[in-house]
C-alpha positions in Angstrom: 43.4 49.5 80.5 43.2 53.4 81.3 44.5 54.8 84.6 42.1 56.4 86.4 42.7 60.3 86.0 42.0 62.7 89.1 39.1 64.9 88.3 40.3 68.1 88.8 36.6 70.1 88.6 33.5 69.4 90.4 30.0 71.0 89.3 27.9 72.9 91.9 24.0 73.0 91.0 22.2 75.5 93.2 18.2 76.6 93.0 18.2 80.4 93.1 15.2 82.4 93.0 14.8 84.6 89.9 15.7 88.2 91.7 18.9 86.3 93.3 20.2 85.3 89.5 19.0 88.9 88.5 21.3 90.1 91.0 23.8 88.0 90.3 24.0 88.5 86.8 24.0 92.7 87.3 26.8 92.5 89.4 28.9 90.0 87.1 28.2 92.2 84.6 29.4 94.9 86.1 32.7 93.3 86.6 32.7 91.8 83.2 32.5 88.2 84.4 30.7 85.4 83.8 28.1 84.4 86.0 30.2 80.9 87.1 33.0 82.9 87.4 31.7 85.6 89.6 29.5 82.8 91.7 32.7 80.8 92.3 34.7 84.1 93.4 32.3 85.0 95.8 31.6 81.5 97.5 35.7 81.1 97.7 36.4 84.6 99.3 33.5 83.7 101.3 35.0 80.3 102.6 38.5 81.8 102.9 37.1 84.1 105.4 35.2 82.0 107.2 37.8 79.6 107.4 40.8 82.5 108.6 38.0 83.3 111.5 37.9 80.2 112.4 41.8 79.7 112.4 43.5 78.7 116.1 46.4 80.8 116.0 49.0 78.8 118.9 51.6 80.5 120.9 53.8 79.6 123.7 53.3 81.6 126.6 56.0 83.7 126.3 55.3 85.0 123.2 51.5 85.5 124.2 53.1 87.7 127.1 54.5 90.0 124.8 51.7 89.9 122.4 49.3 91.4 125.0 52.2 93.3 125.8 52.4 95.2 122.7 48.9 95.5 122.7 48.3 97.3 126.1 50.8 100.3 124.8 49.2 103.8 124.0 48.0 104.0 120.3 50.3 106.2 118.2 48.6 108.2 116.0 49.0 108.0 112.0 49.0 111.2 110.8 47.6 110.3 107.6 44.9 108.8 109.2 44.4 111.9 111.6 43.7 114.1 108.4 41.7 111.5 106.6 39.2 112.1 109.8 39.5 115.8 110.0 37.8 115.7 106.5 34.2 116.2 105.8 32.1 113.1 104.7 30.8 113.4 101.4 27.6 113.9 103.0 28.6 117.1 105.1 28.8 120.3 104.2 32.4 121.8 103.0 32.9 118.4 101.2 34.6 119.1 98.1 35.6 116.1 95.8 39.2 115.8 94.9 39.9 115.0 91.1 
């Protein structure tokens, strides 16, 4: 007799209108994936954010004390930031496109 082996894969069937699979099939192409592949990168990113919102993060209350503590000082600014704003959108005028 055979020992059961653990089935490592699991098949998902989902009913997609025609302009979702069109969609879908633009964009994996794009990326030069397959549609499963592409469909199964998207629904785990998907869960992996939902489930990192969702996560309690625990602290005892000294440490929360100096969380909020850190977080009530002044913002320093980041200089690279600062000139990333100062430039104009690609939209404005003055905009040039660096190469």
């Amino acid at each position: 007799m055979t020992a059961a082996t653990e089935r490592k894969e699991y098949p998902i069937s989902m009913r997609l209108p025609e302009a979702d699979v069109a969609m879908i099939d633009r964009a994996a192409s794009l990326r030069g994936r397959s549609r499963t592949d592409f469909v199964r990168d998207a629904a785990v990113r998907a869960a992996e954010e939902v489930v990192m919102e969702n996560r309690l993060i625990r602290m005892t209350p000294e440490g929360f004390a100096g969380f909020m503590e850190v977080l009530s000082r002044p913002a320093l600014p980041v200089p690279e930031m600062v000139e990333l704003a100062k430039r104009p959108a690609p939209w404005e005028p003055g905009y040039i496109a660096k190469r």
